[in-house]
C-alpha positions as CSV (number, residue, x, y, z in Angstrom):
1,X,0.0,0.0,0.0
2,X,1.3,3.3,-0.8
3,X,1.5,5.9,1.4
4,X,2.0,9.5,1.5
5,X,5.2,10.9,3.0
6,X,8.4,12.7,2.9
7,X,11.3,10.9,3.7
8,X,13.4,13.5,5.4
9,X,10.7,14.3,8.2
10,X,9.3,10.8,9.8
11,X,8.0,10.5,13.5
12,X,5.9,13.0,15.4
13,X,9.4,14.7,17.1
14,X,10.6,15.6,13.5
15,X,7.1,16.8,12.9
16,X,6.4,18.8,15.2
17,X,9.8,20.7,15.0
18,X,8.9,20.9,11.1
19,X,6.0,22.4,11.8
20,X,7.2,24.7,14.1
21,X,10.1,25.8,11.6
22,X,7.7,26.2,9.1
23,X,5.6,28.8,11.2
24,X,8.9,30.2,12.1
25,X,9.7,30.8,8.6
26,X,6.5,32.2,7.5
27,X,6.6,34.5,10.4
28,X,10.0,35.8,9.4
29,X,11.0,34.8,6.0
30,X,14.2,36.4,6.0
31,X,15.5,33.9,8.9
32,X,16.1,31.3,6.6
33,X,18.9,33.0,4.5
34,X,20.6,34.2,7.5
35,X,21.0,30.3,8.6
36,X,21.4,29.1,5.5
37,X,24.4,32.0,5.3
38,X,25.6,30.6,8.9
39,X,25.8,27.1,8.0
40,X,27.8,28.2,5.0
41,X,29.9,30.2,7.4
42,X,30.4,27.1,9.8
43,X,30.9,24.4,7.0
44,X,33.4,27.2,5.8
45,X,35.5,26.9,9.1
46,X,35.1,23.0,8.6
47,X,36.7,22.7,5.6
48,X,39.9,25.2,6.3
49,X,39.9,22.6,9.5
50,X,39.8,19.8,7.2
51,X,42.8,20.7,5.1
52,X,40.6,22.2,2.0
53,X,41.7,25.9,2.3
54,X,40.0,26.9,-0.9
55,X,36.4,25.4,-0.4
56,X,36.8,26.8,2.9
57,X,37.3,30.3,2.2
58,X,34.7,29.8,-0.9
59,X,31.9,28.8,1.4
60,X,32.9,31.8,4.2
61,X,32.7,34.6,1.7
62,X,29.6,33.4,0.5
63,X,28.5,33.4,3.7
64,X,29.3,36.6,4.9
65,X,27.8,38.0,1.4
66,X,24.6,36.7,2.0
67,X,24.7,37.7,5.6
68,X,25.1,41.2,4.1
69,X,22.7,40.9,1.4
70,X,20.3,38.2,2.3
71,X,18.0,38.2,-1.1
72,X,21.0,37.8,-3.3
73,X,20.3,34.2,-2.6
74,X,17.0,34.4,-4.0
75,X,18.3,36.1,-7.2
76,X,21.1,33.5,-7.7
77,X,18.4,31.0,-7.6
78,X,16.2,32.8,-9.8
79,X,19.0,33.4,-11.6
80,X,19.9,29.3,-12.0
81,X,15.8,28.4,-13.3
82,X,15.8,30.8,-15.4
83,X,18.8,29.7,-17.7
84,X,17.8,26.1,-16.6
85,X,14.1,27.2,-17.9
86,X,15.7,28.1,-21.3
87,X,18.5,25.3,-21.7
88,X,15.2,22.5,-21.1
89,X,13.2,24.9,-23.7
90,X,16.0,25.2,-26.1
91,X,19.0,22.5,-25.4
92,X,16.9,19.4,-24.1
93,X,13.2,19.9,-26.2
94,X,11.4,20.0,-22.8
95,X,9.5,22.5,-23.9
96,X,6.6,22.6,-21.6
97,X,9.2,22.0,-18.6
98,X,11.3,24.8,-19.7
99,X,8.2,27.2,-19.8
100,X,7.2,26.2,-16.5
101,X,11.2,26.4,-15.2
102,X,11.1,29.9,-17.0
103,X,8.1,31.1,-15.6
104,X,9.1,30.0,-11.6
105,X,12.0,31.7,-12.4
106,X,10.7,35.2,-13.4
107,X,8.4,34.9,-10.5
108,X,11.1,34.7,-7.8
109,X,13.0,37.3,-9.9
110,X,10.3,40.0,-9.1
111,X,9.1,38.1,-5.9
112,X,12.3,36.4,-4.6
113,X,11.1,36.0,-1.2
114,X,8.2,33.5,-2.2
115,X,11.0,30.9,-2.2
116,X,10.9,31.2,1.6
117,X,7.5,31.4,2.3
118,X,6.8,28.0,-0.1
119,X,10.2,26.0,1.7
120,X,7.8,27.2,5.2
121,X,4.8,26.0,3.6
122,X,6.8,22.7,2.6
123,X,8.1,22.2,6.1
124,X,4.5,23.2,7.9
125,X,2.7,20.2,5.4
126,X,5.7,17.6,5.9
127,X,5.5,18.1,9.6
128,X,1.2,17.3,9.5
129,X,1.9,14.6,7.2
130,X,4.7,13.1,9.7
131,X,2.8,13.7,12.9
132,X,-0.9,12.4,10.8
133,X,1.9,9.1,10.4
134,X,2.5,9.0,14.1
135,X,-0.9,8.9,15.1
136,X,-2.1,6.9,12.4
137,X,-4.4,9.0,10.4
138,X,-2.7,8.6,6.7
């Protein structure tokens, strides 16, 4: 029998701290690219501790940059679907795909911080659907 799930949050503890993310995230969006620009920071220091000096200073300065400019990481990823919109529209004849791709990507280009607010949505449904597992209701 099939279910529905996610396999990165199972069981009600990784639920309910997905849910509670996700509100945290809606709340305030902005949050999630100052963590995502302190892991980058901290993964940084673990790679100049691991020997990998250039990766290391790579991932610190991106860090800092987005700590500085938070929506830049929005852009670069509207940025990324757009051209990956136009090589599946051109390069690989997924036309429909690369419309779509396109189209996502225009929308975060004006809008970038509905990236955010649909990762909180994403973690606020994962977490029901992993909890509704717990107790049995799916």
């Amino acid at each position: 029998m099939e279910a529905l799930g996610f396999p990165a949050i199972n069981g009600l503890l990784a639920g309910i701290i997905a849910v509670i993310f996700g509100v945290v995230i809606m709340a305030f969006p902005r949050i999630l690219n100052y963590i995502i620009a302190i892991v980058m920071i901290i993964t940084g220091i673990g790679w100049i501790a691991g020997g990998s000096l250039l990766p290391g200073i790579v991932s610190i300065l991106f860090g800092i940059i987005i700590l500085i400019f938070p929506k830049i990481l929005n852009y670069v990823v509207g940025i990324y679907l757009i051209l990956l919109g136009l090589w599946l529209w051109f390069g690989a004849s997924a036309m429909i795909a690369g419309i779509i791709t396109l189209a996502i990507g225009i929308v975060v280009m004006f809008v970038p911080t509905i990236l955010n607010y649909i990762f909180g949505l994403y973690l606020i449904i994962a977490g029901i659907v992993a909890i509704g597992h717990f107790y049995g209701w799916f």
